[in-house]
N, CA, C and O atoms as a Maestro MAE file, in Angstrom:
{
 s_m_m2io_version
 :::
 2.0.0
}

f_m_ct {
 s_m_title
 :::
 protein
 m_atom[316] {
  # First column is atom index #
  i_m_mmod_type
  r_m_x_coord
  r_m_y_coord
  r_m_z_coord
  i_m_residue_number
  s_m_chain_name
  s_m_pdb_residue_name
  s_m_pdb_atom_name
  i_m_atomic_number
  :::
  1 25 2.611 -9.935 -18.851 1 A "UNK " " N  " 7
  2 3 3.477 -8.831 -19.193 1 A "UNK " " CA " 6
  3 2 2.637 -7.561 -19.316 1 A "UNK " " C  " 6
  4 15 1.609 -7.424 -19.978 1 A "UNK " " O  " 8
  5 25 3.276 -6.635 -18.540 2 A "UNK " " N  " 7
  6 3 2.286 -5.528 -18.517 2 A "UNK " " CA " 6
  7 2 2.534 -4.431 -20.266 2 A "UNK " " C  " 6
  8 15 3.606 -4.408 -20.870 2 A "UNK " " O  " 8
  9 25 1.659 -3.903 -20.578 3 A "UNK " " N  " 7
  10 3 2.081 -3.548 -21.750 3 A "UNK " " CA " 6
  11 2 2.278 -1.700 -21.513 3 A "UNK " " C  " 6
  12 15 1.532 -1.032 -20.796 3 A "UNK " " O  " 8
  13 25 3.504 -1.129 -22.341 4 A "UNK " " N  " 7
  14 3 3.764 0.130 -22.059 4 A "UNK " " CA " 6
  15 2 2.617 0.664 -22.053 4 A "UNK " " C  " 6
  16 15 2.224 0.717 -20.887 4 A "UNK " " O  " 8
  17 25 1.865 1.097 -22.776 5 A "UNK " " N  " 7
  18 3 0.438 1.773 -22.490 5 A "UNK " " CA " 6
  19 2 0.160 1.650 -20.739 5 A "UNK " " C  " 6
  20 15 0.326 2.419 -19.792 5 A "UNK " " O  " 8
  21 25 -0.251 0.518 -20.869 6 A "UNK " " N  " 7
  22 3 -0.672 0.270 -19.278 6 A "UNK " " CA " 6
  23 2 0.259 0.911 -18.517 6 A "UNK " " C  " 6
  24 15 0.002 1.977 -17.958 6 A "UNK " " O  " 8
  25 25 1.503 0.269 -18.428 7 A "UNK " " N  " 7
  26 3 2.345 1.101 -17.441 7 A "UNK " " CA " 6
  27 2 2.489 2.693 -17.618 7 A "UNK " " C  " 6
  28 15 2.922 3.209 -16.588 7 A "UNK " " O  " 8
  29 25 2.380 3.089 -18.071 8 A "UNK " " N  " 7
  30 3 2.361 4.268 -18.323 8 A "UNK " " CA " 6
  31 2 1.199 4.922 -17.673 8 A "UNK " " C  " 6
  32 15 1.567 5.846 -16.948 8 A "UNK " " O  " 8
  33 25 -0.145 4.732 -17.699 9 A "UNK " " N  " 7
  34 3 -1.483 5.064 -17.593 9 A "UNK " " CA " 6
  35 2 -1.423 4.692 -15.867 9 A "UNK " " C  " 6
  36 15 -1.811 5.475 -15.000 9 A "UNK " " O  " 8
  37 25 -0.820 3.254 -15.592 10 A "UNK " " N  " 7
  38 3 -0.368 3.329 -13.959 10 A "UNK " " CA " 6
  39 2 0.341 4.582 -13.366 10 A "UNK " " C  " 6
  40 15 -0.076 5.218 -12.399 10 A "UNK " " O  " 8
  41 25 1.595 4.878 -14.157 11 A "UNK " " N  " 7
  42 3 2.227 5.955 -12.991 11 A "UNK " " CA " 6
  43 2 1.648 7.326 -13.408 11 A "UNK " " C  " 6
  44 15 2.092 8.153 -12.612 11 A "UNK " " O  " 8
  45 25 0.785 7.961 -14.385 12 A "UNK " " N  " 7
  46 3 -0.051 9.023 -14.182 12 A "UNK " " CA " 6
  47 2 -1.252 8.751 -13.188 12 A "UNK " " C  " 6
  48 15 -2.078 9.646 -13.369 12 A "UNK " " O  " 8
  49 25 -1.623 7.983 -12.335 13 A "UNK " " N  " 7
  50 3 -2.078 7.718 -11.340 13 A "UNK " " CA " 6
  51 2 -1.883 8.222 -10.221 13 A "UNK " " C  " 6
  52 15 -1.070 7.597 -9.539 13 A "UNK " " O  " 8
  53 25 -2.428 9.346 -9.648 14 A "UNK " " N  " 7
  54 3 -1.817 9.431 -8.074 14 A "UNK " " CA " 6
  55 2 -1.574 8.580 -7.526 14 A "UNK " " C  " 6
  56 15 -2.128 7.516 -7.801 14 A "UNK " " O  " 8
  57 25 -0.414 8.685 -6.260 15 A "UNK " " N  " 7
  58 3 0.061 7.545 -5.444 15 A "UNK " " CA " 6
  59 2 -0.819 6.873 -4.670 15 A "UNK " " C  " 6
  60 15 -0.776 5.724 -4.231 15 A "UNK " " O  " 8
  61 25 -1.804 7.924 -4.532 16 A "UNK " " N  " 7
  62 3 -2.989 7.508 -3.174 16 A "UNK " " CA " 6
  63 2 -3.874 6.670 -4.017 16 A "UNK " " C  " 6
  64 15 -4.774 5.927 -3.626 16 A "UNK " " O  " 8
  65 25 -3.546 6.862 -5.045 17 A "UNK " " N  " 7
  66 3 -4.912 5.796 -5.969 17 A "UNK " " CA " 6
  67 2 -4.314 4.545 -6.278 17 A "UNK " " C  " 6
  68 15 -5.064 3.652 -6.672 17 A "UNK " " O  " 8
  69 25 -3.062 4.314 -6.166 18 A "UNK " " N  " 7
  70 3 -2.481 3.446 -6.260 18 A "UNK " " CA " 6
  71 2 -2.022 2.406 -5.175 18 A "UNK " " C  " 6
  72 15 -1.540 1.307 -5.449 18 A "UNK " " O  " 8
  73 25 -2.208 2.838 -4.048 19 A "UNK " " N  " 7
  74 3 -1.750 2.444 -2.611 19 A "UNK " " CA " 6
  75 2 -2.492 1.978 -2.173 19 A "UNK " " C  " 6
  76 15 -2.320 0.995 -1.452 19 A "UNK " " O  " 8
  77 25 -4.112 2.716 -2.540 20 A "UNK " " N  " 7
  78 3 -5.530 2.395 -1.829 20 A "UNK " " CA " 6
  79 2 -5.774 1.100 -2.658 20 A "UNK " " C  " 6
  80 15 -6.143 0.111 -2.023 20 A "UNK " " O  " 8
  81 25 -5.538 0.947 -4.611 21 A "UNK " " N  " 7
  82 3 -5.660 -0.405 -5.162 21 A "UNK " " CA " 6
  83 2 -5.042 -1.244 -4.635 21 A "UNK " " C  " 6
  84 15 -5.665 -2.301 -4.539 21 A "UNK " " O  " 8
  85 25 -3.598 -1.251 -4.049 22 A "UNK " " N  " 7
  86 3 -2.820 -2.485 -3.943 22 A "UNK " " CA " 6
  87 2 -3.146 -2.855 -2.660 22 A "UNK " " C  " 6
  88 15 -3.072 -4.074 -2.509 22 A "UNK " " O  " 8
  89 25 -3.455 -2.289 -1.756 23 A "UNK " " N  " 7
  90 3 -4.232 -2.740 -0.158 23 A "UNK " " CA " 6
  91 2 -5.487 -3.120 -0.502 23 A "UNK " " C  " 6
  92 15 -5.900 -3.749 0.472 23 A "UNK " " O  " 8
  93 25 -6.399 -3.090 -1.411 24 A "UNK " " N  " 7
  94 3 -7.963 -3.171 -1.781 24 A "UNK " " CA " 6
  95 2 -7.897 -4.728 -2.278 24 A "UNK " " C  " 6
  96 15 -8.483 -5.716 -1.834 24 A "UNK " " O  " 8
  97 25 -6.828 -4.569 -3.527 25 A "UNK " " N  " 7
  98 3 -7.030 -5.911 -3.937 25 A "UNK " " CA " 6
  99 2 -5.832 -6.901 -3.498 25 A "UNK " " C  " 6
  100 15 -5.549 -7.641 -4.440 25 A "UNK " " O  " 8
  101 25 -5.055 -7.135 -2.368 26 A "UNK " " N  " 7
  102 3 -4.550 -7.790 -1.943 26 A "UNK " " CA " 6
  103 2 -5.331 -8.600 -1.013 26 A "UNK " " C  " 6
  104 15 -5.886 -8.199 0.010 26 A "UNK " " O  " 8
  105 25 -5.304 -10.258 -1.673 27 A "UNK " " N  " 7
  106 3 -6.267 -10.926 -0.727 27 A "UNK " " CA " 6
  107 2 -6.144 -10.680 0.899 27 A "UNK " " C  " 6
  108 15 -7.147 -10.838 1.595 27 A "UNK " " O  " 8
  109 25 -4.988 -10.321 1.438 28 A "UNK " " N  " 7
  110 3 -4.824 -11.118 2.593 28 A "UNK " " CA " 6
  111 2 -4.874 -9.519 3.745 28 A "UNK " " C  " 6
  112 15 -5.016 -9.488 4.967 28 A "UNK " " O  " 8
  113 25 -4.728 -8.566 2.944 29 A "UNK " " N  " 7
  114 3 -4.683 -7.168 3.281 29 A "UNK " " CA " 6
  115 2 -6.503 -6.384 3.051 29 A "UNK " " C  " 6
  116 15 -6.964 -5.614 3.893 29 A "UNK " " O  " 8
  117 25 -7.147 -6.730 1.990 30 A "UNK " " N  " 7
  118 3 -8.265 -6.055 2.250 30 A "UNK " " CA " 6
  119 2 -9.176 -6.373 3.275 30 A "UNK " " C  " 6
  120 15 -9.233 -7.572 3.545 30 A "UNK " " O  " 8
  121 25 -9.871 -5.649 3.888 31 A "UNK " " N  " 7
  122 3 -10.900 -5.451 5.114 31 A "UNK " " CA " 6
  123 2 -10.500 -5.287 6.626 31 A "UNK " " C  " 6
  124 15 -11.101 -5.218 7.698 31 A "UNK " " O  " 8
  125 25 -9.086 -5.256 6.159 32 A "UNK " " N  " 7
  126 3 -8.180 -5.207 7.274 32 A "UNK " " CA " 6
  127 2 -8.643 -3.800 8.391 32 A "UNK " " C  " 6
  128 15 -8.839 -3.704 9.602 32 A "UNK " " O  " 8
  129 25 -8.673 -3.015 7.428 33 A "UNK " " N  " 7
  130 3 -8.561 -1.407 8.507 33 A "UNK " " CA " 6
  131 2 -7.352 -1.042 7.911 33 A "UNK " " C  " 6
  132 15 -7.134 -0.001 8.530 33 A "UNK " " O  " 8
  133 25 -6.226 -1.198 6.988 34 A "UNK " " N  " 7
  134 3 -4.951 -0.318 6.909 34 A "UNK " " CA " 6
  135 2 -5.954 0.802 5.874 34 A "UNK " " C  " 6
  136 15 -6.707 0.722 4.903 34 A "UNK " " O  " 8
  137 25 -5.389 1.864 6.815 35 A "UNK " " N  " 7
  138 3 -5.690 3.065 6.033 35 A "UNK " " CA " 6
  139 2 -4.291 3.965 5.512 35 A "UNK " " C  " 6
  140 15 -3.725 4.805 6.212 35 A "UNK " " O  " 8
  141 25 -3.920 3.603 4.226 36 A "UNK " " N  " 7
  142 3 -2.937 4.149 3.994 36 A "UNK " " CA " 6
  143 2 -2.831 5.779 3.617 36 A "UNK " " C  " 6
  144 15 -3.727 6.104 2.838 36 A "UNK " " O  " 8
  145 25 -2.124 6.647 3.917 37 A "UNK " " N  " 7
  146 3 -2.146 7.707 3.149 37 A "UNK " " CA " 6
  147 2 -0.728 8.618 2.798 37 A "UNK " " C  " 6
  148 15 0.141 8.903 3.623 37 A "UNK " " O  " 8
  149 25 -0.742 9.109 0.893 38 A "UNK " " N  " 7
  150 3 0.385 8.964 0.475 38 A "UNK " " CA " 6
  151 2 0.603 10.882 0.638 38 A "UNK " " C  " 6
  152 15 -0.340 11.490 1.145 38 A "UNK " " O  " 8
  153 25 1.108 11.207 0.456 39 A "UNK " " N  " 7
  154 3 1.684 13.061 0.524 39 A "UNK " " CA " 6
  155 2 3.132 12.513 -0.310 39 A "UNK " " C  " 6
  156 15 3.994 11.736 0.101 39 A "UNK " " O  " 8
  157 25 3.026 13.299 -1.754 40 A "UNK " " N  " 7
  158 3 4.070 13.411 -2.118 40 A "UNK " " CA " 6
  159 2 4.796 12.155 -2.465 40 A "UNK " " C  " 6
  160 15 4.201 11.602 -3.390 40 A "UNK " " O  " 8
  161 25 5.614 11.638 -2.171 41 A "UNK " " N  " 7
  162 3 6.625 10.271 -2.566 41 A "UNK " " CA " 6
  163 2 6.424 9.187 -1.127 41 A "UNK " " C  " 6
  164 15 6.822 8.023 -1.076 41 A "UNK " " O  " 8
  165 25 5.867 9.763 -0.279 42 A "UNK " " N  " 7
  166 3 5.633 9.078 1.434 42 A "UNK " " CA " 6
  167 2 3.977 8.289 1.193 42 A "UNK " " C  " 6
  168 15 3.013 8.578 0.484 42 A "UNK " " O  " 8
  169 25 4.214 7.369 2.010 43 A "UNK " " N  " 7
  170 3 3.485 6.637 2.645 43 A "UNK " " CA " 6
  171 2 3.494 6.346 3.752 43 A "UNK " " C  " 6
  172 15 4.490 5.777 4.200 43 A "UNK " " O  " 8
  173 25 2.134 6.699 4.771 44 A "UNK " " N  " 7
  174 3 1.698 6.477 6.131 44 A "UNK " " CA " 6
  175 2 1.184 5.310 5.989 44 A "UNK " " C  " 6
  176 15 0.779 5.287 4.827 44 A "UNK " " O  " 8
  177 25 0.868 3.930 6.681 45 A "UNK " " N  " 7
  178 3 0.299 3.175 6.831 45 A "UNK " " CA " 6
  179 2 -0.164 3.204 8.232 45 A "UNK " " C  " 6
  180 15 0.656 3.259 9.148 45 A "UNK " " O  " 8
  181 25 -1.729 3.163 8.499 46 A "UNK " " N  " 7
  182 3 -1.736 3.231 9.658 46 A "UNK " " CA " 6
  183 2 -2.958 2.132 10.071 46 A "UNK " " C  " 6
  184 15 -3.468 1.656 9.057 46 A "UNK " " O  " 8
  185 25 -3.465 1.690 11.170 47 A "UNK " " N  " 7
  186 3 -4.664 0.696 11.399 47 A "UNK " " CA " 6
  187 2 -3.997 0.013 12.300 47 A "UNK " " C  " 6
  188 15 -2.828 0.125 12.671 47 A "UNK " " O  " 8
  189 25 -5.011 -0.855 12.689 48 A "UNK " " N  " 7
  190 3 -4.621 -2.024 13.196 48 A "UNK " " CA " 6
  191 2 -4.829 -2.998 13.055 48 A "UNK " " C  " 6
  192 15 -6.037 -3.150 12.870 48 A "UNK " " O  " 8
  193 25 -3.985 -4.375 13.013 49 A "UNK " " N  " 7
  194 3 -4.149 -5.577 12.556 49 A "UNK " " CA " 6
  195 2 -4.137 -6.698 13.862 49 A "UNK " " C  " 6
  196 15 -4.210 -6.321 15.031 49 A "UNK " " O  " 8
  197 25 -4.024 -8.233 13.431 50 A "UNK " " N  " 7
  198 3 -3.773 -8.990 14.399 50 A "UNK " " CA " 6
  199 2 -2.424 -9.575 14.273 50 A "UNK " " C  " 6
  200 15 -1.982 -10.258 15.197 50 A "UNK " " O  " 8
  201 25 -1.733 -9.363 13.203 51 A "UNK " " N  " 7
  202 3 -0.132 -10.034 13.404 51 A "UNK " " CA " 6
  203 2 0.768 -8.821 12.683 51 A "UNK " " C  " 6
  204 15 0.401 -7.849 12.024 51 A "UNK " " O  " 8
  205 25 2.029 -9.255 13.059 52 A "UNK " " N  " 7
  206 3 3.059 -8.478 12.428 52 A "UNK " " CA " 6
  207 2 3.451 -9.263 10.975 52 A "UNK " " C  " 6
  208 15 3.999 -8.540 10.143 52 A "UNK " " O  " 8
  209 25 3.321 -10.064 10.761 53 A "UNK " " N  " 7
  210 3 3.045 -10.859 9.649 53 A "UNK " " CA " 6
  211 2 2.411 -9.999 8.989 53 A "UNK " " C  " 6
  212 15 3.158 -9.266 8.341 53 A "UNK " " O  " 8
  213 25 0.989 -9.719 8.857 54 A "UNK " " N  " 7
  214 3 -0.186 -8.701 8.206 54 A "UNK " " CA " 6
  215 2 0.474 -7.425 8.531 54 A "UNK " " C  " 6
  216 15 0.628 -6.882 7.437 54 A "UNK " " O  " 8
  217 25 0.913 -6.711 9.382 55 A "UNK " " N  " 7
  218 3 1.582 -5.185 9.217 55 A "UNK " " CA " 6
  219 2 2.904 -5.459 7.749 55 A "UNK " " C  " 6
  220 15 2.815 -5.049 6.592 55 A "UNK " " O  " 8
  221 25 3.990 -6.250 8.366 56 A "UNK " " N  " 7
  222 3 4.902 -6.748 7.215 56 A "UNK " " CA " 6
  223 2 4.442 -6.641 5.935 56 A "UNK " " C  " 6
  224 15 4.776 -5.854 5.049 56 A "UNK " " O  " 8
  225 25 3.320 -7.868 5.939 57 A "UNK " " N  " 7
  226 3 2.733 -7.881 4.931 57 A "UNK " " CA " 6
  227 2 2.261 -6.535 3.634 57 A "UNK " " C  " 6
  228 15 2.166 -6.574 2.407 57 A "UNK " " O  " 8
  229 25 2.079 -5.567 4.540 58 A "UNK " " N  " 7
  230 3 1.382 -4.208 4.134 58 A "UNK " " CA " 6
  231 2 2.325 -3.320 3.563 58 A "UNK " " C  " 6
  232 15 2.470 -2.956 2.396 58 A "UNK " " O  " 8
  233 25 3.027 -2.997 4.747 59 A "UNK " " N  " 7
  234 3 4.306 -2.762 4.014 59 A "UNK " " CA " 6
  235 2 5.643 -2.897 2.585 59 A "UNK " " C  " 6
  236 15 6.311 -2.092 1.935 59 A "UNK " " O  " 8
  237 25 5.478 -4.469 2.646 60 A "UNK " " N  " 7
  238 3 6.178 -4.743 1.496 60 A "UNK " " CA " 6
  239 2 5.106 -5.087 -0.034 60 A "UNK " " C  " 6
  240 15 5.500 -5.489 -1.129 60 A "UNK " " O  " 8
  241 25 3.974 -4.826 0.309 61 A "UNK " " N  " 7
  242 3 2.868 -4.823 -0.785 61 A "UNK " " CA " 6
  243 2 2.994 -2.881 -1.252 61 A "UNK " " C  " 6
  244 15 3.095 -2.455 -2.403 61 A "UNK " " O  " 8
  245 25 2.942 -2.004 0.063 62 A "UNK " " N  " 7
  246 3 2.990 -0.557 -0.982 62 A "UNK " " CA " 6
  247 2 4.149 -0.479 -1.360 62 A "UNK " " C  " 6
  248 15 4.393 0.329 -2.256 62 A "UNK " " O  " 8
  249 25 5.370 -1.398 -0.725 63 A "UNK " " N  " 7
  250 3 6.952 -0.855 -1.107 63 A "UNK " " CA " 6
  251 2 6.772 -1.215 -2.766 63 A "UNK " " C  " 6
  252 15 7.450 -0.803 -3.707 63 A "UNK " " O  " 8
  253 25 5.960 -1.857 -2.767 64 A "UNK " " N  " 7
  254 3 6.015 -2.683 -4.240 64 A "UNK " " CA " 6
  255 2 5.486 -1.322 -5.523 64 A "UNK " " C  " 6
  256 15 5.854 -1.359 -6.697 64 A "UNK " " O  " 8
  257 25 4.720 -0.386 -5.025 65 A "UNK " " N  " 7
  258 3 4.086 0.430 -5.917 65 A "UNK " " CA " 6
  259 2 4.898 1.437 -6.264 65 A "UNK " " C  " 6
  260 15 5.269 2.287 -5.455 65 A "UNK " " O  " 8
  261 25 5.184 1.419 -7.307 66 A "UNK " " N  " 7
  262 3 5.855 2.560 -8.531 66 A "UNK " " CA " 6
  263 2 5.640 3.748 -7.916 66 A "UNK " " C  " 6
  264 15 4.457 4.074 -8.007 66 A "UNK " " O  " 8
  265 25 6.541 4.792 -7.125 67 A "UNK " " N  " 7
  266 3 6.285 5.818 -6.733 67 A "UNK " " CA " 6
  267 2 6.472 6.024 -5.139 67 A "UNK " " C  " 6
  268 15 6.648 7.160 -4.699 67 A "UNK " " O  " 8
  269 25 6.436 5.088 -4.427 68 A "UNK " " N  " 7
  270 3 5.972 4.964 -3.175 68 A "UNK " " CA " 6
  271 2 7.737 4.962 -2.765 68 A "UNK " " C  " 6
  272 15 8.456 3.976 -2.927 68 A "UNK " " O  " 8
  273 25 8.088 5.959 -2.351 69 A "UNK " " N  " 7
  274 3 10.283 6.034 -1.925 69 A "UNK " " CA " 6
  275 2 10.142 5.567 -0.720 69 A "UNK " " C  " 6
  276 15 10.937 4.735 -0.282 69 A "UNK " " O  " 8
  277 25 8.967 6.094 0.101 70 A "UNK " " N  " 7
  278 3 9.134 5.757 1.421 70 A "UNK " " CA " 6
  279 2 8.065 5.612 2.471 70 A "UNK " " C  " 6
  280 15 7.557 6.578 3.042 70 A "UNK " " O  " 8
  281 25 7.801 4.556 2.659 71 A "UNK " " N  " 7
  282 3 6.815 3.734 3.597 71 A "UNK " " CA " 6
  283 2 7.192 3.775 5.200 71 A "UNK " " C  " 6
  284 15 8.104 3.200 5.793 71 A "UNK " " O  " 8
  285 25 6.298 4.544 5.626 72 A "UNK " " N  " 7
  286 3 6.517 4.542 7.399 72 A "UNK " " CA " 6
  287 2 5.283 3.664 7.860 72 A "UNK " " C  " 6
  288 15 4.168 4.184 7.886 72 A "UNK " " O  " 8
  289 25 5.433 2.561 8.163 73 A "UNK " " N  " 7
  290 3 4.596 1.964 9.097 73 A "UNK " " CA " 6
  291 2 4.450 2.102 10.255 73 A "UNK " " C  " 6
  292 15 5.346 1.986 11.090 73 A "UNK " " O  " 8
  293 25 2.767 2.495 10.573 74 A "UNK " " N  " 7
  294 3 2.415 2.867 11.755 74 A "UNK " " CA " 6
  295 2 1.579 2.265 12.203 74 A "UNK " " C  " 6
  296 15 0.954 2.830 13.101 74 A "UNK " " O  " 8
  297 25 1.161 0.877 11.824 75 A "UNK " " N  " 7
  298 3 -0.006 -0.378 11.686 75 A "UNK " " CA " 6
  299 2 0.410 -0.703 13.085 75 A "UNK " " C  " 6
  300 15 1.580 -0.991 13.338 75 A "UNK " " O  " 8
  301 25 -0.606 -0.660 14.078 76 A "UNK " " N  " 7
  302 3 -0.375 -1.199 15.637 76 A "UNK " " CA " 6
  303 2 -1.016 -2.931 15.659 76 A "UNK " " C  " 6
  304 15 -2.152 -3.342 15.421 76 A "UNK " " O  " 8
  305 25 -0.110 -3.465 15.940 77 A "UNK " " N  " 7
  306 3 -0.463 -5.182 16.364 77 A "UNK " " CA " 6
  307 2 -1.397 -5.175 17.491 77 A "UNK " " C  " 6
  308 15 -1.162 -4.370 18.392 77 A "UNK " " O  " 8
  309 25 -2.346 -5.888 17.582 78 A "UNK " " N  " 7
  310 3 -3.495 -5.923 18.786 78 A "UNK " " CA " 6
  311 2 -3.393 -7.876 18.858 78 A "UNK " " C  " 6
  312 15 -3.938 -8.338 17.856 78 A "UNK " " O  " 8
  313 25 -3.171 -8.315 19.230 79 A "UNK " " N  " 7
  314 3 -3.502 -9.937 19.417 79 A "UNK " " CA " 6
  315 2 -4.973 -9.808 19.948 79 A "UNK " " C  " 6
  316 15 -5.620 -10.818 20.225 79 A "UNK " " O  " 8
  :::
 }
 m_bond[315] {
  # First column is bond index #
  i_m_from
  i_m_to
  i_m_order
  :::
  1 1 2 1
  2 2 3 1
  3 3 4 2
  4 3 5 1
  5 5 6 1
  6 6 7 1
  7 7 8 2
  8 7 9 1
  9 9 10 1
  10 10 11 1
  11 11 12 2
  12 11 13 1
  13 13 14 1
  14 14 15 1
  15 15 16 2
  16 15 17 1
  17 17 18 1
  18 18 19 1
  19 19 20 2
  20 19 21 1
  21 21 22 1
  22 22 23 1
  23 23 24 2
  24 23 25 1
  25 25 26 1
  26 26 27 1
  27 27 28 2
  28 27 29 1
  29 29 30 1
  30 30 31 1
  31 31 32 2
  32 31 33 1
  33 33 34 1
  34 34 35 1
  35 35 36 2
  36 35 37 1
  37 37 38 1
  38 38 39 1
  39 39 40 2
  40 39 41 1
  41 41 42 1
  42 42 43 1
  43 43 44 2
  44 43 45 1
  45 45 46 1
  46 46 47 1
  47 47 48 2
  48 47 49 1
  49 49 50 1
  50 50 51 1
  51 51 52 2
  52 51 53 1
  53 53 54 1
  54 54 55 1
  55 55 56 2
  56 55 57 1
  57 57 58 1
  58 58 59 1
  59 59 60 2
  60 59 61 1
  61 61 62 1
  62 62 63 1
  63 63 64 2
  64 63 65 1
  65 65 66 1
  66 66 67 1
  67 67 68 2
  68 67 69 1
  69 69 70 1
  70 70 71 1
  71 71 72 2
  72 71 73 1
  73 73 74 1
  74 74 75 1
  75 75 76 2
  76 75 77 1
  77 77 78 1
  78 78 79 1
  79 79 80 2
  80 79 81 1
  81 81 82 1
  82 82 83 1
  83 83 84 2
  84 83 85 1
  85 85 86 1
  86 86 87 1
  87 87 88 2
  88 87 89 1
  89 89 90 1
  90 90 91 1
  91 91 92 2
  92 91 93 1
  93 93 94 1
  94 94 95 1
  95 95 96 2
  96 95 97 1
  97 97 98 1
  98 98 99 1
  99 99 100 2
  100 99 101 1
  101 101 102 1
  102 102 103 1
  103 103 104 2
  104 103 105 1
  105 105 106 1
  106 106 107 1
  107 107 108 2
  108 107 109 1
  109 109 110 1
  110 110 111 1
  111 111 112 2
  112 111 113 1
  113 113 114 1
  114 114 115 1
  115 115 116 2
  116 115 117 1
  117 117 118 1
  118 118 119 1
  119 119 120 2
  120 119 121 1
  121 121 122 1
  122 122 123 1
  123 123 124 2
  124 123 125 1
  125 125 126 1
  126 126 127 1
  127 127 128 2
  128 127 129 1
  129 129 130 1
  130 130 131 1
  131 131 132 2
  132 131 133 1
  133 133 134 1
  134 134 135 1
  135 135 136 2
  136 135 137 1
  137 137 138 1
  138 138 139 1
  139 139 140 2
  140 139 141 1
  141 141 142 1
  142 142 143 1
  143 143 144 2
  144 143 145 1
  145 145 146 1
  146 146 147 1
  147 147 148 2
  148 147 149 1
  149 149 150 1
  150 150 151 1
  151 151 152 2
  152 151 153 1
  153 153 154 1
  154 154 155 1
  155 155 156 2
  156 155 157 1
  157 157 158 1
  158 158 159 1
  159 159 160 2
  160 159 161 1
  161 161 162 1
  162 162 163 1
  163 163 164 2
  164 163 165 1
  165 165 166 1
  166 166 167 1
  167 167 168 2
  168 167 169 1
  169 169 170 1
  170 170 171 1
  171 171 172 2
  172 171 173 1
  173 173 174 1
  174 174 175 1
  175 175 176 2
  176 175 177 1
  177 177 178 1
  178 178 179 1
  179 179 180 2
  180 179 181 1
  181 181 182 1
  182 182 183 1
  183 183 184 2
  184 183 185 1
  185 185 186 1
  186 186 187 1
  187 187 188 2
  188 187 189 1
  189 189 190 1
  190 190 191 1
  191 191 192 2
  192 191 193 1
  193 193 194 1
  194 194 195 1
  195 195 196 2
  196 195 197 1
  197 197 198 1
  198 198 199 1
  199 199 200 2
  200 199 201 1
  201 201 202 1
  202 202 203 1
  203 203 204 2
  204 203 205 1
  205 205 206 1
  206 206 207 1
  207 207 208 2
  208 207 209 1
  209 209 210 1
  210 210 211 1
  211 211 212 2
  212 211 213 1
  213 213 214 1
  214 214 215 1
  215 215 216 2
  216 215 217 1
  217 217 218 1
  218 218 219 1
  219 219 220 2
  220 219 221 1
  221 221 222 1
  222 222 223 1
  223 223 224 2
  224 223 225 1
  225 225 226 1
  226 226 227 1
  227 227 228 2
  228 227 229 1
  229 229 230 1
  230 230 231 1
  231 231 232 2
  232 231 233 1
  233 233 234 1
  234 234 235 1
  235 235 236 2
  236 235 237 1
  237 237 238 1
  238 238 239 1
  239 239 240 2
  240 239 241 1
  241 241 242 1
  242 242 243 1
  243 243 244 2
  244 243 245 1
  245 245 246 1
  246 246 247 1
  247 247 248 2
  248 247 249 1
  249 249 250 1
  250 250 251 1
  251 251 252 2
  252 251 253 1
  253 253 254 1
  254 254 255 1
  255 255 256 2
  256 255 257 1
  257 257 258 1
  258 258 259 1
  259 259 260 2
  260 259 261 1
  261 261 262 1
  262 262 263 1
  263 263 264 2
  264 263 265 1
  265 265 266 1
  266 266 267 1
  267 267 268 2
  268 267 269 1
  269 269 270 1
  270 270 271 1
  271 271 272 2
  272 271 273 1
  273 273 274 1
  274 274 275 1
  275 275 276 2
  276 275 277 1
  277 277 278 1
  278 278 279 1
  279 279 280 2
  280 279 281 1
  281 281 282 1
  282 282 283 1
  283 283 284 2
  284 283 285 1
  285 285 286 1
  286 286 287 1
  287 287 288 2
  288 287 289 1
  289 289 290 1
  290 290 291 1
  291 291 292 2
  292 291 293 1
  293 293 294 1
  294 294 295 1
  295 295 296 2
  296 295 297 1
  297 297 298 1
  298 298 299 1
  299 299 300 2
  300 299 301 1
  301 301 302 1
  302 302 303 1
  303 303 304 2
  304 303 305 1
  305 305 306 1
  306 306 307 1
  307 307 308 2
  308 307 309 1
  309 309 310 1
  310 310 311 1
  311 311 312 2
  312 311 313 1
  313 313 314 1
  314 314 315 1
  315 315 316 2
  :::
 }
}
């Protein structure tokens, strides 16, 4: 359970500091190459990966961050 303090101390956080943690420490997302970047309430996701699984993946990990209204994925699939 996150405790109000904490949450609180999260959303005075810029978005970009928050977007860059949840891609950093997501096992399956860090070292990837997504270079996310936030302006305002938006999120760019951009890089490239090897599945749409891992783009997906990316996506519904920043949708997850407090702040983030709107996620444009631009993560190109390379097999």
């Amino acid at each position: 359970m996150i405790t109000e303090t904490f949450a609180t101390q999260i959303d005075n956080e810029p978005l970009q500091i928050r977007v860059d943690s949840v891609i950093r420490q997501h096992p399956h997302l860090r070292g990837m190459g997504i270079r996310p970047h936030a302006e305002g309430q938006n999120v760019v996701l951009s890089g490239t990966v090897r599945s749409y699984f891992i783009k997906q993946m990316a996506q519904e990990a920043v949708r997850s961050v407090p702040g983030a209204d709107r996620v444009d994925n631009q993560i190109e699939v390379h097999w």
